[in-house]
Backbone and ligand atoms as CSV (ligand in chain L), in Angstrom:
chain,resi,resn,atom,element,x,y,z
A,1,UNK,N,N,-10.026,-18.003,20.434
A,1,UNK,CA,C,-9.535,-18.015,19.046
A,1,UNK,C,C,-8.503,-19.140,18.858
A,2,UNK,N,N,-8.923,-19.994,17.685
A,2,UNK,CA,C,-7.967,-21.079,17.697
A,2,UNK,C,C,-6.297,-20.624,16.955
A,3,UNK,N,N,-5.405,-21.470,17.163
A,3,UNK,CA,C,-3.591,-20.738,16.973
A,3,UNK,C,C,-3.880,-20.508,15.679
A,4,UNK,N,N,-4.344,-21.582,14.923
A,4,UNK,CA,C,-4.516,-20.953,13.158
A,4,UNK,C,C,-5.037,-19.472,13.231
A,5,UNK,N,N,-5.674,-19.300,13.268
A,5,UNK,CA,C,-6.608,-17.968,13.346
A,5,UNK,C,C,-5.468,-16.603,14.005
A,6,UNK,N,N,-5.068,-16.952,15.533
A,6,UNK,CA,C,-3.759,-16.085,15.427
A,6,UNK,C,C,-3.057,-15.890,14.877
A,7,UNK,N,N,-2.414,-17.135,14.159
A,7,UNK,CA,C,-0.941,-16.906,13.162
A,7,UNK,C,C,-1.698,-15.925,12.145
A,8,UNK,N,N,-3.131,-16.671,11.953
A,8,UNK,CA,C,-3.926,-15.411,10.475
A,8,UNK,C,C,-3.482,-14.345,10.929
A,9,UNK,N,N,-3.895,-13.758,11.818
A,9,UNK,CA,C,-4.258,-12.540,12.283
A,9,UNK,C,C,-2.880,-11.921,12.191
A,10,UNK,N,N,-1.758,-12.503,12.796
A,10,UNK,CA,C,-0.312,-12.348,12.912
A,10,UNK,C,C,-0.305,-11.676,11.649
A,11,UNK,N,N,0.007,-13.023,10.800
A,11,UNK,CA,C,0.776,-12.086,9.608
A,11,UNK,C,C,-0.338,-11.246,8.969
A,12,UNK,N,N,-1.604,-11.306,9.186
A,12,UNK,CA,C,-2.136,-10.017,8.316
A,12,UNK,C,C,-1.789,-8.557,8.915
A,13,UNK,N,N,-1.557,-8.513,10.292
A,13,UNK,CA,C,-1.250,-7.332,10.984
A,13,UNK,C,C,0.328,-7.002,10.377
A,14,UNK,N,N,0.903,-7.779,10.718
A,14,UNK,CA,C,2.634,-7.567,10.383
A,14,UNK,C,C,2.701,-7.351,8.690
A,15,UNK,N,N,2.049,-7.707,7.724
A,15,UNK,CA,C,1.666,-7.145,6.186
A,15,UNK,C,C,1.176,-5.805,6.401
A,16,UNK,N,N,0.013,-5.602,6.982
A,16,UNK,CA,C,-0.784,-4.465,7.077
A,16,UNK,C,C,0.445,-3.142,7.635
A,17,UNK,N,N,1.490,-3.618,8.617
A,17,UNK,CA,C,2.223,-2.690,9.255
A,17,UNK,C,C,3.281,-2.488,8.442
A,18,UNK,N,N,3.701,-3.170,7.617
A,18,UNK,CA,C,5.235,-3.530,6.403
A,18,UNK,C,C,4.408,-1.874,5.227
A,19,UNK,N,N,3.420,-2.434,4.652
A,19,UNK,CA,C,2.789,-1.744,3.996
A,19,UNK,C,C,2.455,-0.094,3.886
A,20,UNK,N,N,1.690,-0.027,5.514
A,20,UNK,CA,C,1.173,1.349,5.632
A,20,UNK,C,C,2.198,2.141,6.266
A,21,UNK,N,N,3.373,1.191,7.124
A,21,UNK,CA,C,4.247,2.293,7.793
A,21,UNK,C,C,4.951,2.778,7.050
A,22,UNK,N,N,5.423,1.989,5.397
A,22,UNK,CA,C,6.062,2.289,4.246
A,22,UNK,C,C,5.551,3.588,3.656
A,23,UNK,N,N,3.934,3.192,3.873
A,23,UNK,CA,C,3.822,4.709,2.637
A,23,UNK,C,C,4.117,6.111,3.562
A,24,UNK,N,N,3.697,5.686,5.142
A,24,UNK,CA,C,3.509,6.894,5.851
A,24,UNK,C,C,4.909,7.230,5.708
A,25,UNK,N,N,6.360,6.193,6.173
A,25,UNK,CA,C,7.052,6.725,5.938
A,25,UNK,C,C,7.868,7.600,4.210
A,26,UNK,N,N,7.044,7.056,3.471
A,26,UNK,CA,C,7.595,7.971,1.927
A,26,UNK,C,C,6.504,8.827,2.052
A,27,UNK,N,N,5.448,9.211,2.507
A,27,UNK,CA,C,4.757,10.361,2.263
A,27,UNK,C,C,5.159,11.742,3.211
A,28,UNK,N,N,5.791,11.089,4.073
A,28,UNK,CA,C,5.274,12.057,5.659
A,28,UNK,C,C,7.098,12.396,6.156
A,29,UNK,N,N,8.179,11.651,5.505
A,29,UNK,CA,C,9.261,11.519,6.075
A,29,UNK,C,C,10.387,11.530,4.370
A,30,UNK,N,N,10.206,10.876,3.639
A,30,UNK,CA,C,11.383,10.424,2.454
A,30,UNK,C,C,11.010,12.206,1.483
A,31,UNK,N,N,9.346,12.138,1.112
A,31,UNK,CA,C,9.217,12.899,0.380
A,31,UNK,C,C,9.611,14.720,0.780
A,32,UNK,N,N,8.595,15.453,1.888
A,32,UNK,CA,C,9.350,16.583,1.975
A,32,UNK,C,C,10.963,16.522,2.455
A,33,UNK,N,N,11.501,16.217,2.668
A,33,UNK,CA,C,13.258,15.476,3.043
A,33,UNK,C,C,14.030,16.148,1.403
A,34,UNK,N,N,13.101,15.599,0.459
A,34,UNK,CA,C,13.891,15.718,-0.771
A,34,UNK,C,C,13.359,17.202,-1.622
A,35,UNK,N,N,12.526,17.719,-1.296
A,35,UNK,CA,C,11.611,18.447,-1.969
A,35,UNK,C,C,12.888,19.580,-2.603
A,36,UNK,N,N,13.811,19.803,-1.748
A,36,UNK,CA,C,14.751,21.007,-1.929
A,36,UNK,C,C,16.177,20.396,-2.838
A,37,UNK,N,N,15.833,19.132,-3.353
A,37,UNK,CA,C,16.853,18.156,-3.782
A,37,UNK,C,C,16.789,18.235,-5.957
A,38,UNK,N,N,17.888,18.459,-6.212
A,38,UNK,CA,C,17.594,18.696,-8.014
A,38,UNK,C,C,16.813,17.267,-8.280
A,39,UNK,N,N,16.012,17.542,-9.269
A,39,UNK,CA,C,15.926,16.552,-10.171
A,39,UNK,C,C,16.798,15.299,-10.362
A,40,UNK,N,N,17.724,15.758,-10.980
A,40,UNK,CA,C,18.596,14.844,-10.942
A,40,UNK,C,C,19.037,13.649,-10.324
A,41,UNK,N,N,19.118,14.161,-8.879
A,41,UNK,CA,C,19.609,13.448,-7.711
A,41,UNK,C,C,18.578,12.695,-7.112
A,42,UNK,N,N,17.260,13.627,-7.260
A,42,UNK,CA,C,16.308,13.009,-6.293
A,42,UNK,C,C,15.299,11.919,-7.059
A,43,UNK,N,N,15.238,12.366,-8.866
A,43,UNK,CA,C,14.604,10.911,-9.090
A,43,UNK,C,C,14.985,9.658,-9.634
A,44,UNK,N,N,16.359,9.757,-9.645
A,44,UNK,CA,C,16.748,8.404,-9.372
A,44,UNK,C,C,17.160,7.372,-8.509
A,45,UNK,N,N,17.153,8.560,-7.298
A,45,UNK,CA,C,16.691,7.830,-5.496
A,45,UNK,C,C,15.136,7.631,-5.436
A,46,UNK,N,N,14.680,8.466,-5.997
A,46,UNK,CA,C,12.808,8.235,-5.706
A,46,UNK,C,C,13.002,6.592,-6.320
A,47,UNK,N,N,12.805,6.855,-7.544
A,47,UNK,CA,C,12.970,5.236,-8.459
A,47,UNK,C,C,13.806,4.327,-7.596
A,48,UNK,N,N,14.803,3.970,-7.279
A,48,UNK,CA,C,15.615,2.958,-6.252
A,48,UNK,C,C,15.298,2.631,-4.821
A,49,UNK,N,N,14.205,3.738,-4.799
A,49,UNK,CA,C,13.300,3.841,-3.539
A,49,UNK,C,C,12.173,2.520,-3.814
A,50,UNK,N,N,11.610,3.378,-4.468
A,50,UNK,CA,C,10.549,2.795,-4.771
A,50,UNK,C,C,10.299,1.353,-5.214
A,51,UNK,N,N,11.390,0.797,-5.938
A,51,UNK,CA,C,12.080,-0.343,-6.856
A,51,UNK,C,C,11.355,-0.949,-5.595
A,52,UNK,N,N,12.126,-0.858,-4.487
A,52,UNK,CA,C,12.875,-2.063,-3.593
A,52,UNK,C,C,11.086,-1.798,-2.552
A,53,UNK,N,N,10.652,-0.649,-2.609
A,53,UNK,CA,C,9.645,-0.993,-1.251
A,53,UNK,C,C,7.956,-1.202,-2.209
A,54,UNK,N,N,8.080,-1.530,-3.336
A,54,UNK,CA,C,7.058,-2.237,-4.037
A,54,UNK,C,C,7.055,-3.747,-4.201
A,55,UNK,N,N,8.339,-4.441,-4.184
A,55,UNK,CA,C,8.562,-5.841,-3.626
A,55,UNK,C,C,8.101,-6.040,-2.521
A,56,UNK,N,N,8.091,-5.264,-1.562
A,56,UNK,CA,C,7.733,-5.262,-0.399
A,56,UNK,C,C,6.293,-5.091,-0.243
A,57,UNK,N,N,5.753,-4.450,-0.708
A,57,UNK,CA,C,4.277,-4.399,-0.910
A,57,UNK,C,C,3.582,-5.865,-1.575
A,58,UNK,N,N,4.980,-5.639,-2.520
A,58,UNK,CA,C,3.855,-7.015,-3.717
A,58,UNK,C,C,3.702,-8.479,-2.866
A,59,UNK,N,N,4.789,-8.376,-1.552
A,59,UNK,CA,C,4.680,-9.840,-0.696
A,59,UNK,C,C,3.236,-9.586,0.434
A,60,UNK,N,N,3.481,-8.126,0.736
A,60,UNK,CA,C,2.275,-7.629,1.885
A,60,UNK,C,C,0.870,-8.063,1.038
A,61,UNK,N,N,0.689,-7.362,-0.277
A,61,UNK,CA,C,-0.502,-8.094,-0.774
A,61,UNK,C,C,-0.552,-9.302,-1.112
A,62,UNK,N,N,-0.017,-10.379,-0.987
A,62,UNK,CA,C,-0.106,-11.597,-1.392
A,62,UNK,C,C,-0.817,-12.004,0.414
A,63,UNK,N,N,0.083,-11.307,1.041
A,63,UNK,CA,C,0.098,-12.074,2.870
A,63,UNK,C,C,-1.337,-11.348,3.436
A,64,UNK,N,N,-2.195,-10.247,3.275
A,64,UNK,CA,C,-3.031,-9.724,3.474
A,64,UNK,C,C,-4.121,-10.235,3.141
A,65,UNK,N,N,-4.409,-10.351,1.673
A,65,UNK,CA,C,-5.081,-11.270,0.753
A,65,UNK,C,C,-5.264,-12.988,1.645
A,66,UNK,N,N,-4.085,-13.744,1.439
A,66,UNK,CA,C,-4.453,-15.290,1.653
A,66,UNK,C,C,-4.768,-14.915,3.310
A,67,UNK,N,N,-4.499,-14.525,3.950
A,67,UNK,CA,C,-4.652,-14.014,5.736
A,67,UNK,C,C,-6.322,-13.532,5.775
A,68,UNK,N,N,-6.578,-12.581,4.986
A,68,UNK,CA,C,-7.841,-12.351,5.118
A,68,UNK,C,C,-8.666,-13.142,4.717
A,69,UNK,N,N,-8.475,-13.681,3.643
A,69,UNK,CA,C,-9.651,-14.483,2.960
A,69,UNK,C,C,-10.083,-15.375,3.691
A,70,UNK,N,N,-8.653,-16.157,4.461
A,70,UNK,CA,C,-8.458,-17.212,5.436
A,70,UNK,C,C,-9.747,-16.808,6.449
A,71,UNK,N,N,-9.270,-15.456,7.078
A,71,UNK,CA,C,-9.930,-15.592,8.430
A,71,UNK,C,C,-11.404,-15.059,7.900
A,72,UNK,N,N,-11.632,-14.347,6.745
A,72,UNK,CA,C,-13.071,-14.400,6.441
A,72,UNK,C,C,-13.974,-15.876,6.319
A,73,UNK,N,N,-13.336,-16.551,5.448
A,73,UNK,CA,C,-13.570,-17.878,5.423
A,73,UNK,C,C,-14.666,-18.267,6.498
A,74,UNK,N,N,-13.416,-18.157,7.599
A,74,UNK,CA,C,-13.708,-18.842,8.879
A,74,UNK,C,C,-15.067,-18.557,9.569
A,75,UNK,N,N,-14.729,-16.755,8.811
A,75,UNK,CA,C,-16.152,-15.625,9.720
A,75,UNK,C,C,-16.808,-16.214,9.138
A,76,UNK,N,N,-17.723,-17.070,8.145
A,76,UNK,CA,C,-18.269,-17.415,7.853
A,76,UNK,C,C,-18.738,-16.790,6.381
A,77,UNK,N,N,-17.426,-16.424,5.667
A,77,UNK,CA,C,-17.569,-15.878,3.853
A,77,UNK,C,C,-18.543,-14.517,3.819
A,78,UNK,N,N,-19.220,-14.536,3.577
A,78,UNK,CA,C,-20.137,-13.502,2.517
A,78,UNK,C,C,-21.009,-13.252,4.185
A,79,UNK,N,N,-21.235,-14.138,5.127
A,79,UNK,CA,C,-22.055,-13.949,6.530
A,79,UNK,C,C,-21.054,-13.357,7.335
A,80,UNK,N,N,-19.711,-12.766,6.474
A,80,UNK,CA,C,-19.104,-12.139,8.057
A,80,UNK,C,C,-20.052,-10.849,8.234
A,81,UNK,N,N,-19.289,-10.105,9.654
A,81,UNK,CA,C,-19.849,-8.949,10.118
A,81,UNK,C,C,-19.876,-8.039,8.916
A,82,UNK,N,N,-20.548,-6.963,8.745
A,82,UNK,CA,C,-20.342,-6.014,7.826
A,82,UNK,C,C,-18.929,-4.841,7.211
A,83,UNK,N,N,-18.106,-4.511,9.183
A,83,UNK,CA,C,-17.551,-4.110,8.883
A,83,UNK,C,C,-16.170,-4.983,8.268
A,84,UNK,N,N,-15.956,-6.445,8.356
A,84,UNK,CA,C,-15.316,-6.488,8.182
A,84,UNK,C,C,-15.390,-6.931,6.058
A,85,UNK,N,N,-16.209,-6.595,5.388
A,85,UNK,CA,C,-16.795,-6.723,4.164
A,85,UNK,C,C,-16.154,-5.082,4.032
A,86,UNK,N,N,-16.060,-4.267,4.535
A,86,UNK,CA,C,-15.904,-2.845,4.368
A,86,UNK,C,C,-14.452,-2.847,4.516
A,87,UNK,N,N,-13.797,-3.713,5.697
A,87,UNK,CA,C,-12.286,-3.721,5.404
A,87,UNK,C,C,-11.713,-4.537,4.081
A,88,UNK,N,N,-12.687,-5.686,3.785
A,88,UNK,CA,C,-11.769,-6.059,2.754
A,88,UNK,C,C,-11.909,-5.200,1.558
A,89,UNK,N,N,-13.362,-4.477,1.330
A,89,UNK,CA,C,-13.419,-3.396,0.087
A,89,UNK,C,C,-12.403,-2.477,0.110
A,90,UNK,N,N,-12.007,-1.877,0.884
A,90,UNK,CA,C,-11.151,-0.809,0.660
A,90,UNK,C,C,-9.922,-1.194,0.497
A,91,UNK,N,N,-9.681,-2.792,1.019
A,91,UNK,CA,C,-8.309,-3.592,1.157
A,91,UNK,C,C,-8.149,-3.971,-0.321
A,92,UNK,N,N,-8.703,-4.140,-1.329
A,92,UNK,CA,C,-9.214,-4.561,-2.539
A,92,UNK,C,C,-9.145,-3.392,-3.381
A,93,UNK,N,N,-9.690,-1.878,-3.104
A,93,UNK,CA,C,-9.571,-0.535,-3.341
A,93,UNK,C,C,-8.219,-0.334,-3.626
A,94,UNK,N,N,-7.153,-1.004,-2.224
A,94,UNK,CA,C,-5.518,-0.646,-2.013
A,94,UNK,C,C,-4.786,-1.409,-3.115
A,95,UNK,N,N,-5.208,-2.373,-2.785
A,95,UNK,CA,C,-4.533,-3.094,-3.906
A,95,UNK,C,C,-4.631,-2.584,-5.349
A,96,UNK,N,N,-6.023,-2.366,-5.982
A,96,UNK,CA,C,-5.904,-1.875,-7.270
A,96,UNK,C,C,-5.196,-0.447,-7.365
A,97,UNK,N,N,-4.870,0.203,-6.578
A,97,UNK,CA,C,-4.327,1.404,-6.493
A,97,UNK,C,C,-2.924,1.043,-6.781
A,98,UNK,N,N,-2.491,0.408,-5.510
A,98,UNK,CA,C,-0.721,-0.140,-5.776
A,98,UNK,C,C,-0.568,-0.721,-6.918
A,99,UNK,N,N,-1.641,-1.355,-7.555
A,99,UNK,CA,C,-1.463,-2.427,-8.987
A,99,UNK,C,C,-1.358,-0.932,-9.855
A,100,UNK,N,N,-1.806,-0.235,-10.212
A,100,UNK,CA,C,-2.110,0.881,-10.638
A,100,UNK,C,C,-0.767,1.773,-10.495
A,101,UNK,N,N,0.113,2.986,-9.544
A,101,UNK,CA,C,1.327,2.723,-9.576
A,101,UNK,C,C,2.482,1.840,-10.236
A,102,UNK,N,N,1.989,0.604,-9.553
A,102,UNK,CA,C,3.487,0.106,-9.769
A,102,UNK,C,C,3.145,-0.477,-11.303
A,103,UNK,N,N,1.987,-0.733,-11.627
A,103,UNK,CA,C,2.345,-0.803,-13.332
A,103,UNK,C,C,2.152,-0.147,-14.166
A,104,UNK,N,N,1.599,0.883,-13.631
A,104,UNK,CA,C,1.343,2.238,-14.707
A,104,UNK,C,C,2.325,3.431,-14.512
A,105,UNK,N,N,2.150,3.881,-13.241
A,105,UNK,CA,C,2.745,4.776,-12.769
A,105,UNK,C,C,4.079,5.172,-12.745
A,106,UNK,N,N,4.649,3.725,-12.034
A,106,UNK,CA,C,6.122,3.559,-11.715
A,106,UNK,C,C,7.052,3.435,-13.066
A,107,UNK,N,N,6.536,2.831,-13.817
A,107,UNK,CA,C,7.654,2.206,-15.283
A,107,UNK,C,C,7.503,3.773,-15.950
A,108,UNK,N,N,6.746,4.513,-15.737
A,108,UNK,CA,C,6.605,6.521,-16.645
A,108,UNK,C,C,8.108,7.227,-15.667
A,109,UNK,N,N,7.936,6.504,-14.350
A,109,UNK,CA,C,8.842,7.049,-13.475
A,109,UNK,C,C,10.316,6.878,-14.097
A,110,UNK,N,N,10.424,5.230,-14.669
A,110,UNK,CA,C,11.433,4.913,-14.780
A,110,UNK,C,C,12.238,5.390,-15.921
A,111,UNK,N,N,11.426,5.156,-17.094
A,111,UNK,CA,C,11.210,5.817,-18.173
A,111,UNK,C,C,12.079,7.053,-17.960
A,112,UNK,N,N,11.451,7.928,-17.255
A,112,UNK,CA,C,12.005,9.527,-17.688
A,112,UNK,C,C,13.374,9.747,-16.589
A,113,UNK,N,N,13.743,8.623,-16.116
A,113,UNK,CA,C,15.402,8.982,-15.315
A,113,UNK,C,C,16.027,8.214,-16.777
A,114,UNK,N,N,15.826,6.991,-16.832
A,114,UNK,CA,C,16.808,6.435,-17.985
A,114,UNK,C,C,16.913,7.389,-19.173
A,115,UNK,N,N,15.869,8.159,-19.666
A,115,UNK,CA,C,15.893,9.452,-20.262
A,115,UNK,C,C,16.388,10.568,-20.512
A,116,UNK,N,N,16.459,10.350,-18.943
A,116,UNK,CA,C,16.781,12.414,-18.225
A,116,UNK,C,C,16.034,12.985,-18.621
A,117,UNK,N,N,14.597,12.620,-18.361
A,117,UNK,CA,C,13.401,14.002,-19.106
A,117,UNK,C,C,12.908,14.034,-17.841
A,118,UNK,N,N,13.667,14.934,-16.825
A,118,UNK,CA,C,13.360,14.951,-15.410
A,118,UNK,C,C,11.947,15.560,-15.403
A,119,UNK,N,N,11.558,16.692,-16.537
A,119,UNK,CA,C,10.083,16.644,-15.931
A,119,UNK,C,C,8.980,16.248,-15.928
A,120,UNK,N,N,9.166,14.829,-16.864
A,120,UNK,CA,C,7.847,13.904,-17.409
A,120,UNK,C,C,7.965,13.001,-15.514
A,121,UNK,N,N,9.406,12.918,-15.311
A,121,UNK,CA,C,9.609,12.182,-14.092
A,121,UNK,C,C,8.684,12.457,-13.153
A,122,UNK,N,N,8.879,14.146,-13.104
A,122,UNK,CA,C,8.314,14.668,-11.755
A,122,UNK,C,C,6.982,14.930,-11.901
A,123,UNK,N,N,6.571,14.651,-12.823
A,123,UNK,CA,C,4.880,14.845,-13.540
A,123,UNK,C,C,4.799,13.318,-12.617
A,124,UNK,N,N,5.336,12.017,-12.931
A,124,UNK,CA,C,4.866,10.444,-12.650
A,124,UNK,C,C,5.181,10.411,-10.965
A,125,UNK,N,N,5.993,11.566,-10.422
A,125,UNK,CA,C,6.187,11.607,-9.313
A,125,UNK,C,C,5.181,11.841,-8.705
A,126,UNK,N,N,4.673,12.784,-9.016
A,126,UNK,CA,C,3.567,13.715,-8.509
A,126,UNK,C,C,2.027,12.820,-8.554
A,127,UNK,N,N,1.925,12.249,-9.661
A,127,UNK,CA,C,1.099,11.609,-9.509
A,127,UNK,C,C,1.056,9.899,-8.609
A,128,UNK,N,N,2.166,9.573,-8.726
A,128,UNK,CA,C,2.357,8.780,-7.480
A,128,UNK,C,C,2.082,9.143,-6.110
A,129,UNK,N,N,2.400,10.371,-5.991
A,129,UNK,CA,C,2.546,11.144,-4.659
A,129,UNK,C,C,0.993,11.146,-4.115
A,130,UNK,N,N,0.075,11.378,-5.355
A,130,UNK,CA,C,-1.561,11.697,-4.581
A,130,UNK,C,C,-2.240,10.498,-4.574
A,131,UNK,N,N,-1.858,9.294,-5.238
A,131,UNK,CA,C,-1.964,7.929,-4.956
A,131,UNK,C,C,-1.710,7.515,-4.063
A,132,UNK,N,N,-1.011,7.833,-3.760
A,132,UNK,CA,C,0.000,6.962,-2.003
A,132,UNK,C,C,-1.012,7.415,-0.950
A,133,UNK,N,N,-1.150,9.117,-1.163
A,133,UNK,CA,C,-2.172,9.400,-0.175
A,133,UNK,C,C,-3.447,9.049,-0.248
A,134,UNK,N,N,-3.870,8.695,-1.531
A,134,UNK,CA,C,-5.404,7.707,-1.486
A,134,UNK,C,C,-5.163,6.717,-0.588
A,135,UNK,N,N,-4.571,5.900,-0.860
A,135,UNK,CA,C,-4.423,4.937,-0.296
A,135,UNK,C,C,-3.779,4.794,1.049
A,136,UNK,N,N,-3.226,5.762,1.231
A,136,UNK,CA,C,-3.285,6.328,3.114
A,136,UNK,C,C,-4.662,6.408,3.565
A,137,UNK,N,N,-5.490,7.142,2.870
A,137,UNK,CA,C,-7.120,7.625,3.140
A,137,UNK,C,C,-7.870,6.207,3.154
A,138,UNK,N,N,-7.371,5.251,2.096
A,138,UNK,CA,C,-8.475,3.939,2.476
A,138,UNK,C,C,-7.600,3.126,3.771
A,139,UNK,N,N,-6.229,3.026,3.807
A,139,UNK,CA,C,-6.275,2.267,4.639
A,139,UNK,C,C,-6.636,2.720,5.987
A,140,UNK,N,N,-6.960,3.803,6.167
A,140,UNK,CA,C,-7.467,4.390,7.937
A,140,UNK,C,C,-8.742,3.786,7.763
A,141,UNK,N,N,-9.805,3.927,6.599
A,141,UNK,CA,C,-10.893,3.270,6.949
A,141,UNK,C,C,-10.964,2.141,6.942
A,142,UNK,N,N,-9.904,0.947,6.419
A,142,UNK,CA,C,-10.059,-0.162,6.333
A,142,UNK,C,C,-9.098,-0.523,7.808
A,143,UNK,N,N,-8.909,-0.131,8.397
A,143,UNK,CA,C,-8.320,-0.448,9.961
A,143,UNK,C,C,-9.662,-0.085,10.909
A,144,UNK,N,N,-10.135,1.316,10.535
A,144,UNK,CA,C,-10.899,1.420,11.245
A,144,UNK,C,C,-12.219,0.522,11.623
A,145,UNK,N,N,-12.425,0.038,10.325
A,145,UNK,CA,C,-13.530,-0.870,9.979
A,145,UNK,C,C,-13.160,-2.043,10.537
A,146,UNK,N,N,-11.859,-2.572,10.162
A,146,UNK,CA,C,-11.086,-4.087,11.056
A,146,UNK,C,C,-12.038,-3.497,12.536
A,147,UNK,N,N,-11.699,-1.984,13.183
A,147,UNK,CA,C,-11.515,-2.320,14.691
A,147,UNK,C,C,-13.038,-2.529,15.127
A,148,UNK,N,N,-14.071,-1.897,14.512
A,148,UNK,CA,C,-15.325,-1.750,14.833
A,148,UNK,C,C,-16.062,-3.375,14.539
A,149,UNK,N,N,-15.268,-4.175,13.765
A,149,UNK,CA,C,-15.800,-5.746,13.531
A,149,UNK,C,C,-15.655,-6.100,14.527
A,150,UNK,N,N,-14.820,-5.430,15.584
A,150,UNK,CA,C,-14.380,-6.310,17.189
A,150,UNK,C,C,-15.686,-6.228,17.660
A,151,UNK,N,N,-17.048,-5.203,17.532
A,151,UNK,CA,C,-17.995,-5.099,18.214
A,151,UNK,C,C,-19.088,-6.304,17.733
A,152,UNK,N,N,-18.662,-6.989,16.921
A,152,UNK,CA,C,-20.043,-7.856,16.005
A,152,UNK,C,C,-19.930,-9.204,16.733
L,1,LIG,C1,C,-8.832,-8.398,0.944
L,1,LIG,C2,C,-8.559,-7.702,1.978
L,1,LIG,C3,C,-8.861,-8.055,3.421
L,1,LIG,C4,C,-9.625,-9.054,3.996
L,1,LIG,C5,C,-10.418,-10.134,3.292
L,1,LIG,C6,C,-9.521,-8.888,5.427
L,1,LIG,C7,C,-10.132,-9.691,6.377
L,1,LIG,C8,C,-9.921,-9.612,7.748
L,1,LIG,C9,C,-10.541,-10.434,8.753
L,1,LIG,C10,C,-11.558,-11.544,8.464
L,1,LIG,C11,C,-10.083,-10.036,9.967
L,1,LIG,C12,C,-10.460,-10.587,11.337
L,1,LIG,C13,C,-11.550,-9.678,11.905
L,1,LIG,C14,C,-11.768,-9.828,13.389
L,1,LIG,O1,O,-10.929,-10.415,14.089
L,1,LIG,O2,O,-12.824,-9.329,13.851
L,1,LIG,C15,C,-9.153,-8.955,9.751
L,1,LIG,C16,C,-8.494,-8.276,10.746
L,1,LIG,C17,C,-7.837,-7.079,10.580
L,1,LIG,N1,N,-7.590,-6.454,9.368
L,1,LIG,FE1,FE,-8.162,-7.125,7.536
L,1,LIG,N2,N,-8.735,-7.812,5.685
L,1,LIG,C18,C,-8.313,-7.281,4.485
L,1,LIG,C19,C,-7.510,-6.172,4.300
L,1,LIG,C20,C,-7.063,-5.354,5.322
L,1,LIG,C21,C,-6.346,-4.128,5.131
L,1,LIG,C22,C,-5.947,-3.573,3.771
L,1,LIG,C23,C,-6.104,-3.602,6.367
L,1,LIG,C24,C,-5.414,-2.331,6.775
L,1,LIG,C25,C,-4.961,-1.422,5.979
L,1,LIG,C26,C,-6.638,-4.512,7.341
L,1,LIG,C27,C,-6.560,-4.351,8.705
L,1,LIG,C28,C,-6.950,-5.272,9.636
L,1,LIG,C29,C,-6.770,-5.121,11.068
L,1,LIG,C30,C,-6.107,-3.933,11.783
L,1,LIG,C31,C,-7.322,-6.261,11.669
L,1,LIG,C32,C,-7.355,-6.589,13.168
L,1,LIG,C33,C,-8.768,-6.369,13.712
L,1,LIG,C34,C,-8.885,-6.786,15.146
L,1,LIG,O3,O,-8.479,-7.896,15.505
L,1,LIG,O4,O,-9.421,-5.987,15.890
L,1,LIG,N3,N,-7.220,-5.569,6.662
L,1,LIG,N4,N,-9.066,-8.709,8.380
């Protein structure tokens, strides 16, 4: 594998890990943590949460994106292996999901703290909450699919 192709690989892994260890950690660690926490308190930490680790996402999809395309490119475009056509679908899946959140989802979030209509909040919470886990669910298959392209 030539160094271009590593550095690809580099930062698409180190995006891919910024990304998914984020949600695992707000799904699996931030969220039950707060569950016993008022309204009050907890969604305008959810929101200041969230603010700061969707920047973080919005650089992971930029670095995932030009990284993959890159090393698809290389696979030879539309002739790569199959599975790795299956990682970028679901990688493409993630993205419209996070696009989805953070511009639909998130600003209802924001909305109802600047408000105090804590329960329209926890309605945009909630539905954030089963989003995140979609997109937990595609990215296992879109890793999994990365690992099985190792066989092509
Ligand atoms: C538009 C989206 C994406 C494209 C075009 C893309 C493309 C690629 C390509 C061409 C490779 C190299 C495959 C190989 O070395 O056999 C790769 C590797 C990888 N990708 Fe993606 N990818 C995308 C999104 C994702 C996402 C969202 C994830 C995880 C959530 C992911 C996880 C991985 C992993 C773990 C590898 C390493 C595979 C290995 O070396 O065994 N990719 N990607």
């Amino acid at each position: 594998m030539s160094i271009v192709m590593n550095v690809a690989l580099f930062l698409h892994l180190a995006a891919v890990a910024v990304w998914v260890g984020g949600m695992v950690f707000a799904q699996f660690c931030l969220r039950p943590s707060l569950a016993d926490v008022s309204p009050q308190l907890r969604l305008p930490l959810i929101e200041a949460v969230f603010g700061r680790f969707f920047n973080w996402v919005g650089a992971s999809v930029i670095v995932v994106l030009a990284s993959g395309g890159f090393m698809m490119a290389r696979f030879g475009g539309a002739h790569a292996p199959w599975p790795v056509h299956v990682m970028a679908g679901f990688g493409i899946l993630m993205m419209l999901t996070y696009g989805h959140v953070r511009f639909a989802v998130f600003p209802r979030i924001r909305r109802a703290v600047q408000a105090q209509k804590w329960p329209d909040g926890a309605r945009a919470v909630d539905t954030m909450r089963r989003l995140v886990a979609l997109n937990l669910v595609f990215s296992v298959i879109a890793i999994g699919s990365a690992v099985l392209s190792r066989g092509f």
